[in-house]
N, C-alpha and C positions, 0 to 999 in steps of 0.2 A: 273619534277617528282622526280628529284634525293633532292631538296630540302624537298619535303611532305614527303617520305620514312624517311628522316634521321631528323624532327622535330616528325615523330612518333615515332621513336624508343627512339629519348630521352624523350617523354613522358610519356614512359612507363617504365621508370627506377624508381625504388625507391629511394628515396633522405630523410634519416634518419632525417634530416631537418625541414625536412615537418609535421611529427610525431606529435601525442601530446604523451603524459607521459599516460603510463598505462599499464599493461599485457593483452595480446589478446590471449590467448590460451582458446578455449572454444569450444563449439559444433558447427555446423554450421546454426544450429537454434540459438543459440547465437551471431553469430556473424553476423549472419545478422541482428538481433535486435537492435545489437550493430549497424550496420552501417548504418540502414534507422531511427535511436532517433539521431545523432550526426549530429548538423548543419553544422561544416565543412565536412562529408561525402556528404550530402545533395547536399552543395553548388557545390564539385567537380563534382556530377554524373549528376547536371544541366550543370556545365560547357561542362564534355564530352559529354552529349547529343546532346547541341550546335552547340559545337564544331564537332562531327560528319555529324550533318545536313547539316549546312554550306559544309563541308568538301565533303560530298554527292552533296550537290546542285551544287558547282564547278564543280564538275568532270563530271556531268552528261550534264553541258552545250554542245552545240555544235556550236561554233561559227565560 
């Protein structure tokens, strides 16, 4: 358990890295326009989806 707590929280870190180049200061009708047009937004909020399901389906097994 102490492994899944501590791969979530470093997921949830922002990593400037990752970023692409651009200003994001906007309204929040903006920027969700901005976030659901931009393929790598996309590709991440499939990944967390996923990745949550799975993460669901684990946990809820009873073996």
């Amino acid at each position: 358990m102490q492994k899944i707590a501590a791969a979530l929280a470093l997921s949830t870190t922002s990593l400037s890295v990752f970023a692409h180049p651009g200003e994001h200061h906007m309204s929040l009708a903006g920027m969700l326009a901005h976030f659901f047009s931009q393929p790598d937004h996309l590709a991440l909020l499939a990944l967390v989806i996923v990745g949550g399901l799975a993460l669901a389906r684990r946990l809820s097994r009873k073996d």
